[in-house]
Each structure stands twice: as structure tokens, then as C-alpha cells.
C-alpha positions in Angstrom: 61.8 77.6 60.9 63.5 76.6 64.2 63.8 79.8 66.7 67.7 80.4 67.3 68.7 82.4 70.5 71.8 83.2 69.1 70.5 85.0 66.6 68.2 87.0 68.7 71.5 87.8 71.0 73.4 89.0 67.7 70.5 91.3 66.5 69.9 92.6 70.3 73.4 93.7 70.9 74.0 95.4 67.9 70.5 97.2 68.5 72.1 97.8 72.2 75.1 99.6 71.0 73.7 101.4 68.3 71.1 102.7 70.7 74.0 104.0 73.2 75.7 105.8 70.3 72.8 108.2 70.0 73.0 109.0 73.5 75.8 109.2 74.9 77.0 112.2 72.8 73.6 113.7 74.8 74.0 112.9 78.0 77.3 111.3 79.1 75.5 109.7 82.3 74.4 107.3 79.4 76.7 104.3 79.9 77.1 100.9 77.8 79.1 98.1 78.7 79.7 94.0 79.4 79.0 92.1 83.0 79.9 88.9 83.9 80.1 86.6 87.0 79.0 84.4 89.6 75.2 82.7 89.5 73.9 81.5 92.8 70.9 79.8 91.9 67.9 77.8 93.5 64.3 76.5 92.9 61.9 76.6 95.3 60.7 72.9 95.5 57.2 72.4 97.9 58.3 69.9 100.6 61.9 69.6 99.7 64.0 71.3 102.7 67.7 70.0 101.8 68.9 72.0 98.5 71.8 73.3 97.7 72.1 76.1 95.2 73.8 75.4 91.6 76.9 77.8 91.3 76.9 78.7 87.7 78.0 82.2 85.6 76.2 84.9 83.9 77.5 87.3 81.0 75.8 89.9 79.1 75.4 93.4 77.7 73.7 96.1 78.6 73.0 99.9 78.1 71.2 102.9 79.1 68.6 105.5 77.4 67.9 108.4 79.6 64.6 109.2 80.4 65.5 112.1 82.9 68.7 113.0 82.2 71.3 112.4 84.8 68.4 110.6 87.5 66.6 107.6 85.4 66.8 105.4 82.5 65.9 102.7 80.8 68.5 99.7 80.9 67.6 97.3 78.6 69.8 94.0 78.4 71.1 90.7 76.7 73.0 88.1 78.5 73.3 84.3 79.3 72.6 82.5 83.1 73.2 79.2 84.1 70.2 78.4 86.8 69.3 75.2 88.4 69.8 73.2 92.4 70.7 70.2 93.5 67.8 68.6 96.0 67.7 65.9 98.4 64.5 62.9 98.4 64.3 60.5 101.3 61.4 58.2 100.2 59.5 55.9 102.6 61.3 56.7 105.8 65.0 56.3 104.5 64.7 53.5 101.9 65.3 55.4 99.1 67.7 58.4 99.5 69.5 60.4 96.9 69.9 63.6 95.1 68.1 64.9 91.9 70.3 67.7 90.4 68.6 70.0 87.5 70.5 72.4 85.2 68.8 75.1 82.8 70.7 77.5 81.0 68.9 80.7 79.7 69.3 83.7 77.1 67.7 86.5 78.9 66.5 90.2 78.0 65.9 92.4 81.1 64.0 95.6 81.0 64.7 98.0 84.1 64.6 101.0 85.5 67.8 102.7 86.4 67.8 105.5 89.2 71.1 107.3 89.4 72.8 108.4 92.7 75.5 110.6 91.5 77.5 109.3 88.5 78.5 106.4 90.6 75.9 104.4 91.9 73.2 103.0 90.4 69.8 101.8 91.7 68.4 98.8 89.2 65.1 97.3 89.4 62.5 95.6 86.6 61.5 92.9 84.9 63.4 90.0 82.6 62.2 87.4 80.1 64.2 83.7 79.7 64.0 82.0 76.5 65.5 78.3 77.4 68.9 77.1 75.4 69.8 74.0 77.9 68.1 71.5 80.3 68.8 68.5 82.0 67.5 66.3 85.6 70.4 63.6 86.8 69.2 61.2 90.0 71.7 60.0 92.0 70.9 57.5 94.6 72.6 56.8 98.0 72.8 53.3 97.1 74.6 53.9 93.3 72.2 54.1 90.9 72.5 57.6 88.5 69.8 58.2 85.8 69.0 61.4 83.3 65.2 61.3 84.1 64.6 65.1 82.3 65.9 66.6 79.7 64.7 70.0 77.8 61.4 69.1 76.3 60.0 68.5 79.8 60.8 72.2 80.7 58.4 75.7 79.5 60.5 77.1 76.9 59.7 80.8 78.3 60.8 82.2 81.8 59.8 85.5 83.5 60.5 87.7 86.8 61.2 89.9 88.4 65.1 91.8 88.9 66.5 94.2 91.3 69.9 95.4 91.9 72.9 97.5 92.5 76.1 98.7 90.4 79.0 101.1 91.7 81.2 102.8 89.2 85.2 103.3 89.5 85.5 105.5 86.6 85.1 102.6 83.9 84.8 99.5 86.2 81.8 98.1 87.5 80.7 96.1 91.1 77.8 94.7 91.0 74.8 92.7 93.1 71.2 91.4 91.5 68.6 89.2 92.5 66.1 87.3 90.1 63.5 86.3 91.1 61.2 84.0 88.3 57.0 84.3 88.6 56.4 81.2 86.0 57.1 77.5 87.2 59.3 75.5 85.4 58.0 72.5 84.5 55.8 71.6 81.8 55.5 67.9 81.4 53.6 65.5 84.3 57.1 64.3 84.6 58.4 67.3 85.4 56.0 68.3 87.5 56.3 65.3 90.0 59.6 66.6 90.8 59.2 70.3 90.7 55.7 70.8 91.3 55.1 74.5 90.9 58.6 75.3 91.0 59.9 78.8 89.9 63.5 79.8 89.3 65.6 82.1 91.9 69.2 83.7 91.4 71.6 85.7 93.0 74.9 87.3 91.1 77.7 89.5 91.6 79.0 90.6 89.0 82.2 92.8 88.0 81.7 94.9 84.4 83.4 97.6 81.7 81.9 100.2 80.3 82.7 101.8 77.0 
């Protein structure tokens, strides 16, 4: 049977809220709630110097299980994030220039630690895991020609890393900064792999959020 994302979403969320239910009427620190936003992403190409970043979104869920009540807890999370850049080649002193511009779109899960400063500010950092929904490589030369070289099958299905981050509360609105940080390349294939090398995945976001 095929694995689904979606599905794995659906079940997570409902586990999410269910999970928040039982604690919130314990400690009201406890908070649940939906963040969305801007994706400033990047890969980290070996000997590619001109890359622009891909500007994408992110949306998700996420709630909190206290550990010590009213200083740390657990955030577990499920969301979506576009990730990807847009590189520059110049081949053989000029002759061939263009741009090869990959997008990957990912269902993520991250785990992290929450440290509370007050009931306002919160202090984020942890680990995430990236199951693959979307991939695709265009070239675009100087001179005209565009290809699709890439497309999902030459990409590892699984992504990991590391995430840190901030949130500030007013009352049920939430600011917010994090930076990920992936730890496995991207590329599978030898195709892939000629382009990307070792490649891992990088992305800023802001985000803005409600809790419930």
C-alpha cells in the first residue's frame, strides 16, 4: 500500500488536539494553536556562490505538554514547507550560463523543547523530520533553452534537522521566528547528485499564529 502524508497529517492533528485537551484544564501555560507564513529557503550547493533563496510558505499545527509546569514542554508539531533555491552555473569560462531552480515541498513533524519566559515568550529549540510530497529541477539557460532535468524520484524521500526558534504571545496572537536547519543531503540519484552534491536543506520563517 502506497504511504499517504495526508493521512499521517489527519491522524497527527487529531492526536495534537486531543493531547492539548488533557492539559490544558492542568496547566493553562499549555497552549495549542495554527502558524503560518513566510519560507526563506536555501541549499547549500559546494562550489556554487550565486543562489538566491526560494520564497515559499509554511502552515501547521502545534501544541504543548508540560513537562515542568509553567517553565518547559514538549511541542510536538505537524505542518507543510515549501523549500528549495534557485542557483546560478557558468560552465567553461562563460559558454554556458544559466540557472537551475529546484523546488521540494515537505509534510514535517517537529519535536522540541519549549522553555517559557513568562506566559509570553517562548524559547523553541529541537529536532524535525520531512517526509517528501513534491519535487522538481527546471534549467534555464542564458541563451533560451529550459528543461525539467529532476523530478521527485531523484530526491531521498526522508529529511531531518535540526530547529530553533522564538514565539511572543499577545494574549491569543502569535509572532514568530525559526530556523531549520536539514543534517541529510538531498539527493539520491547520480543525477541528482551532479547538481547538488552533498546538499542539505536550510530555511528561515516568520510566522504569525492563533491559539485556542
Amino acid at each position: 500500500m502506497k504511504f499517504n502524508p495526508i493521512y499521517l497529517f489527519l491522524g497527527l492533528s487529531t492526536l495534537l488536539f486531543q493531547a492539548n485537551l488533557k492539559t490544558y484544564a492542568q496547566d493553562a501555560s499549555a497552549r495549542t494553536g495554527i502558524r503560518g507564513g513566510l519560507n526563506v529557503s536555501n541549499l547549500y550547493i559546494k562550489d556554487v556562490t550565486d543562489r538566491n533563496p526560494r520564497y515559499g510558505f509554511h502552515v501547521g499545527l502545534f501544541t504543548q505538554v508540560p513537562l515542568i509546569k509553567g517553565m518547559l514542554y514538549l511541542q510536538p508539531e505537524v505542518g507543510y514547507s515549501t523549500k528549495g533555491v534557485a542557483a546560478r552555473y557558468n560552465l567553461l569560462n562563460g559558454t554556458f550560463r544559466g540557472q537551475n531552480t529546484f523546488k521540494m515541498d515537505y509534510f514535517e513533524i517537529p519535536v522540541l523543547a519549549t522553555l517559557k519566559v513568562g506566559n509570553f515568550v517562548d524559547i523553541h529549540g529541537g529536532l524535525y523530520g520531512g517526509f517528501l510530497v513534491n519535487a522538481s529541477t527546471e534549467s534555464k539557460s542564458d541563451a533560451g533553452f529550459n528543461a525539467t532535468v529532476l523530478n521527485r524520484d531523484n530526491f531521498n524521500n526522508f529529511d531531518y534537522g535540526l530547529a530553533a526558534g522564538l514565539s511572543i504571545y499577545f494574549g491569543k496572537i502569535m509572532l514568530a521566528t525559526r530556523y531549520n536547519y536539514g543534517l541529510r543531503p538531498v539527493a539520491s540519484s547520480t543525477a541528482a547528485k551532479v547538481f547538488l552534491d552533498n546538499a542539505k536543506n536550510s530555511a528561515a520563517q516568520l510566522s504569525i499564529g492563533y491559539t485556542f
